[in-house]
C-alpha positions as CSV (number, residue, x, y, z in Angstrom):
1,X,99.0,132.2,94.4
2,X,95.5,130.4,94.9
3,X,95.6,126.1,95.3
4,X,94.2,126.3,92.3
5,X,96.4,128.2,90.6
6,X,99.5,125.8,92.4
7,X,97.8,122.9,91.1
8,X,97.5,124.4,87.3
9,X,101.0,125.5,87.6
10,X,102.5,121.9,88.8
11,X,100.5,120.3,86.0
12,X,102.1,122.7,83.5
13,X,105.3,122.1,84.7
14,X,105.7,118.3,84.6
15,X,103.9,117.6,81.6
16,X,101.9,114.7,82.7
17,X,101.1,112.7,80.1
18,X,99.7,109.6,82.2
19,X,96.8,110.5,84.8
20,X,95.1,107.8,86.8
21,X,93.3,108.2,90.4
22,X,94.6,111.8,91.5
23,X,93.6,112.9,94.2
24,X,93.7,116.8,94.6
25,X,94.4,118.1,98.0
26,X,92.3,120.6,100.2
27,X,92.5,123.9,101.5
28,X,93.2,123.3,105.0
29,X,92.9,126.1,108.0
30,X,96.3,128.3,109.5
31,X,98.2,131.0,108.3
32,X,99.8,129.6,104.8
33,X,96.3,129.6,102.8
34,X,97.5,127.3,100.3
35,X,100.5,129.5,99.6
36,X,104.0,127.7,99.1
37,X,106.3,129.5,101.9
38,X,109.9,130.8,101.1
39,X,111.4,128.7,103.4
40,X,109.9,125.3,101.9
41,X,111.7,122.5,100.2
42,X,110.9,122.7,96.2
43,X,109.7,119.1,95.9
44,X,108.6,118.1,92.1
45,X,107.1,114.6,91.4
46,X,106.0,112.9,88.0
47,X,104.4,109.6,87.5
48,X,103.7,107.0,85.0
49,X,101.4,104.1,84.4
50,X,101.8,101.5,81.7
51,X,98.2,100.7,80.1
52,X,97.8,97.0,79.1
53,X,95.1,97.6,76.6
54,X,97.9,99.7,74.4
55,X,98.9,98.0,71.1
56,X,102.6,97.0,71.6
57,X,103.0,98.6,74.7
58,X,103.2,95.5,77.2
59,X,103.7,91.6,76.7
60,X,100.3,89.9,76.1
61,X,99.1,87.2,78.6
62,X,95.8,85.5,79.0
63,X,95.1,87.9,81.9
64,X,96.0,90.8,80.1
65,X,92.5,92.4,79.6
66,X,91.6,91.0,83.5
67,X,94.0,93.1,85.3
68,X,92.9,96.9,86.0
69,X,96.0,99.5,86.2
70,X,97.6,100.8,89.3
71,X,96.0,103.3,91.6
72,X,97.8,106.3,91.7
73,X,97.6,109.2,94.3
74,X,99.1,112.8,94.5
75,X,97.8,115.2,96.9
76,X,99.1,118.3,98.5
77,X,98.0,119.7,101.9
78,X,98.5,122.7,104.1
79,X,98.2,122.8,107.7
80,X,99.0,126.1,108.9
81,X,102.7,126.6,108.1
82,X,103.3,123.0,107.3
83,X,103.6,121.6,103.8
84,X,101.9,117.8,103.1
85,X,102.1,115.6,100.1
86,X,100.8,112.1,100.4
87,X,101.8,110.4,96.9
88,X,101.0,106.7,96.6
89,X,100.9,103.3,93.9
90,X,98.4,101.0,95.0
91,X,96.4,98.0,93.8
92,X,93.2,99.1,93.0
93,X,91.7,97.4,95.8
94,X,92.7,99.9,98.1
95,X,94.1,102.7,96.8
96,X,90.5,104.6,97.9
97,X,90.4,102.9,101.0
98,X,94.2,104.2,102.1
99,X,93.7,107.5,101.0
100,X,90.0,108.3,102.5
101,X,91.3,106.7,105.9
102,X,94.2,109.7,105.8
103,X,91.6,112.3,104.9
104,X,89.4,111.6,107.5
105,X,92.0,110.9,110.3
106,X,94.4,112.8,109.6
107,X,94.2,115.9,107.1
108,X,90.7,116.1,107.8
109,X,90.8,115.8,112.1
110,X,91.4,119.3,113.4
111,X,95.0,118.1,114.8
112,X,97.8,120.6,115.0
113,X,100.7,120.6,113.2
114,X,103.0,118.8,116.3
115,X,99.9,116.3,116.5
116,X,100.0,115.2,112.8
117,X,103.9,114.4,113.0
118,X,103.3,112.6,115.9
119,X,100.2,110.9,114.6
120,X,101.5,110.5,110.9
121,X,103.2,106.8,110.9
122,X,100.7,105.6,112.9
123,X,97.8,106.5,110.9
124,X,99.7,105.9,107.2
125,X,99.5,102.2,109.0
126,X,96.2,102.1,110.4
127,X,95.0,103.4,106.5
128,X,96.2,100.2,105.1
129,X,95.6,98.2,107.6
130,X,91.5,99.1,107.5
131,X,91.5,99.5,103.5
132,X,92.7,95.4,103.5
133,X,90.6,94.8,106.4
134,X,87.8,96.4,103.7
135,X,88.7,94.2,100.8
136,X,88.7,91.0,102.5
137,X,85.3,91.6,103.9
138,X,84.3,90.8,100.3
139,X,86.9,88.6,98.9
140,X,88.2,85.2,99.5
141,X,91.4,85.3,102.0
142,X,93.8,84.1,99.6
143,X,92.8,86.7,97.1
144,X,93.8,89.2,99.0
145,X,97.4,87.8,100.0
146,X,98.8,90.1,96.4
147,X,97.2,92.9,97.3
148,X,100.2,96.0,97.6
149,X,101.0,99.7,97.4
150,X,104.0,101.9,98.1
151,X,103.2,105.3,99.3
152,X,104.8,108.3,100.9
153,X,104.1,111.1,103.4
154,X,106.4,113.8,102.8
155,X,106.5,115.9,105.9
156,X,107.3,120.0,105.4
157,X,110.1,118.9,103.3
158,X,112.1,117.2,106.5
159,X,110.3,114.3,107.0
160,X,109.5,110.9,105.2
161,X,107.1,108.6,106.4
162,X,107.2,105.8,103.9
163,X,105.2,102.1,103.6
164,X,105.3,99.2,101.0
165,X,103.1,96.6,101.4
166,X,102.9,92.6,99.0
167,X,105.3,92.9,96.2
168,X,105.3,97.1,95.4
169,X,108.3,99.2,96.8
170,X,109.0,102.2,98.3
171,X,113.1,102.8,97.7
172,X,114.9,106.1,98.4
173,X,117.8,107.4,97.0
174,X,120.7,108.3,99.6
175,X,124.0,109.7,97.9
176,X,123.7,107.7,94.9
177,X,122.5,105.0,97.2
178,X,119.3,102.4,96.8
179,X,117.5,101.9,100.7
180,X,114.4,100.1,100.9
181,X,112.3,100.5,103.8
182,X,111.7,96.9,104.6
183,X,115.2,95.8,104.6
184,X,118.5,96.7,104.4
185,X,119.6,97.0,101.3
186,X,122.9,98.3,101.5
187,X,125.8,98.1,103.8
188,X,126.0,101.4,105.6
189,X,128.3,102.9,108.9
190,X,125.1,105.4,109.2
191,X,122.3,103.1,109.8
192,X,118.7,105.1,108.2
193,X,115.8,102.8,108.4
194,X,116.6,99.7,110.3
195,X,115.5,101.1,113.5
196,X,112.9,103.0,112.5
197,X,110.5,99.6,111.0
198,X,107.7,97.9,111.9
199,X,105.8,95.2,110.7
200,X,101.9,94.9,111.4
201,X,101.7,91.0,110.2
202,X,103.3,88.5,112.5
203,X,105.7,86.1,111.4
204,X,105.1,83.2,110.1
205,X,106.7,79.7,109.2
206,X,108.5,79.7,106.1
207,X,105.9,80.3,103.0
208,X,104.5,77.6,101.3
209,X,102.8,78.1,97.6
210,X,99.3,78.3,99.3
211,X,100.7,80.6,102.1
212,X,101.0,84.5,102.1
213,X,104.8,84.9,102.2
214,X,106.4,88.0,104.4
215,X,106.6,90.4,101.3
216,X,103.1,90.5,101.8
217,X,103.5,92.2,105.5
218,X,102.8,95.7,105.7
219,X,105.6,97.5,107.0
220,X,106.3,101.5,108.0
221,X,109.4,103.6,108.5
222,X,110.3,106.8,109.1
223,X,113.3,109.3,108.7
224,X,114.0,112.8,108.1
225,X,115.0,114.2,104.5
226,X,118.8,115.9,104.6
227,X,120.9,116.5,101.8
228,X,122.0,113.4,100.8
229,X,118.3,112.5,100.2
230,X,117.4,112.5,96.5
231,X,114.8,111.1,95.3
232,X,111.9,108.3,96.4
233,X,111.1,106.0,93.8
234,X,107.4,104.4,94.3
235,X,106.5,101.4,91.9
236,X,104.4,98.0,91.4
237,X,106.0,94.8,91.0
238,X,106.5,95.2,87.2
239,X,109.4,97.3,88.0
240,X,111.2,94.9,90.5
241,X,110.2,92.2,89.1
242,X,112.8,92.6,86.2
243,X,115.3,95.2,87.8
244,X,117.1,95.4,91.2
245,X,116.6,98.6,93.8
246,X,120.3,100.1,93.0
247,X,119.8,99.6,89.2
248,X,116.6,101.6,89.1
249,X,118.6,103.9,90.9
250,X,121.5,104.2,88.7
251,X,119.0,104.1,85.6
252,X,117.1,107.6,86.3
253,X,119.6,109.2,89.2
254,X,121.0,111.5,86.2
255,X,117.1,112.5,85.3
256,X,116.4,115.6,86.8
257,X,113.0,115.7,85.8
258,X,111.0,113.6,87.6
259,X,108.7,113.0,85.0
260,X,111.0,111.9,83.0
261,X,112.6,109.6,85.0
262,X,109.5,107.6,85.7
263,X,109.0,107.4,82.0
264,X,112.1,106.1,81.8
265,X,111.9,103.3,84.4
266,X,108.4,102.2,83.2
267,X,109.3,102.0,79.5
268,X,112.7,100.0,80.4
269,X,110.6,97.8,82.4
270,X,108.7,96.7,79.4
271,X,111.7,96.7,77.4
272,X,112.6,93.4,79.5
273,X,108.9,92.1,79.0
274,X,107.5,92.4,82.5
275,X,104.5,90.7,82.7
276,X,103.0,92.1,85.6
277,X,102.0,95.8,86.1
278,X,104.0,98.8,85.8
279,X,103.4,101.9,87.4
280,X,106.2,104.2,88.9
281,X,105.9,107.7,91.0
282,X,109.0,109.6,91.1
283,X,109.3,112.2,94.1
284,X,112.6,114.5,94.2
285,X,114.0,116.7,96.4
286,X,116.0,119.6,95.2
């Protein structure tokens, strides 16, 4: 089976009713030629953007008709025998910038497969790091304090390399169990992402209303996807802003469609009149 024909086939199959910002992946050099190997983890994703301009669909606010939707990326790579999917919500602002950054320095670099893993987290921070470098090139400092995104490199099918930045967040399901990659969000004897963070801002005193607080930080982590890995839910602050990591968790865990379940955590998110936007990305491992 072609790219092409991959691509057609994934579109069929999750139904996606809500498209904004994909970005289709290239055909990359090595033996798999776009072909999905035997051996590969089936990963299925779906994704889901609430539109503010729709009649009934969100709470009105004077800003409503100022605020552009989330940014959101899929894109599937092959490098020689190694499966990539870099899947992403962003603010608008940098969505491009992130994801151009990884094309040219990463899928797009003539590096080997052991030379992307070892370059992956590194670059997935350097992206964001230049894309908000970009922005503030042309904006006023303090504008750019709310900028965000929650995105995901999903490694071969054993490797996540995951980053939230401002008030979007990256959380993955464990065994029933909500993790967030910039702190620990649940008591555990077998410690996942605490080790494996970094932050790129420094710390600063605590935040004052004119200040950037440390949600704003960029921060990066890294683990490998067993089988108590379910599912990485990817969303703006609209979500969290009205529901806790676990309860997003516990809302969609039973969903096996991941389509569905970001459907279903968007439209509850409305349901308790969010006011801020609402885009979820749903990647699942089966």
């Amino acid at each position: 089976m072609g790219f092409k024909d991959f691509q057609l086939k994934m579109a069929k199959k999750l139904r996606l009713k809500k498209f904004i910002g994909k970005e289709g992946g290239n055909k990359k050099k090595g033996s798999g030629n776009g072909k999905r190997l035997p051996w590969m983890m089936p990963i299925t994703h779906g994704y889901y953007v609430a539109e503010e301009s729709r009649d009934g669909a969100r709470p009105q606010t004077p800003q409503s008709n100022k605020v552009e939707c989330d940014k959101v990326v899929v894109q599937r790579e092959q490098v020689e025998e190694q499966e990539w999917w870099f899947c992403g919500v962003f603010d608008t602002r940098i969505g491009g910038g992130v994801t151009k950054y990884l094309q040219a320095h990463l899928f797009d670099n003539n590096l080997n497969e052991s030379q992307m893993k070892k370059k992956s987290k590194e670059t997935l921070k350097k992206a964001h790091v230049h894309a908000k470098a970009k922005v503030r090139e042309t904006e006023k400092l303090e504008s750019t304090w709310k900028m965000g995104s929650a995105s995901a490199l999903v490694i071969n099918g054993e490797r996540l390399v995951l980053a939230n930045m401002g008030e979007y967040k990256a959380v993955v399901c464990r065994d029933g169990e909500a993790f967030e990659i910039n702190r620990k969000q649940q008591q555990t004897t077998k410690p996942h992402w605490s080790h494996k963070l970094f932050s790129v801002a420094k710390r600063s005193p605590k935040a004052g209303a004119d200040k950037p607080s440390k949600r704003s930080e960029l921060v990066v982590g890294s683990e490998r996807i067993d089988r108590d890995t379910e599912f990485v839910i990817l969303a703006s602050p609209g979500v969290w802003e009205v529901m806790k990591q676990q309860e997003a968790v516990n809302l969609i865990r039973h969903l096996e469609d991941p389509q569905e379940a970001a459907e279903c955590l968007a439209k509850e998110a409305i349901n308790r009149m969010s006011k801020s936007n609402i885009s979820c990305l749903i990647i699942r491992f089966e």
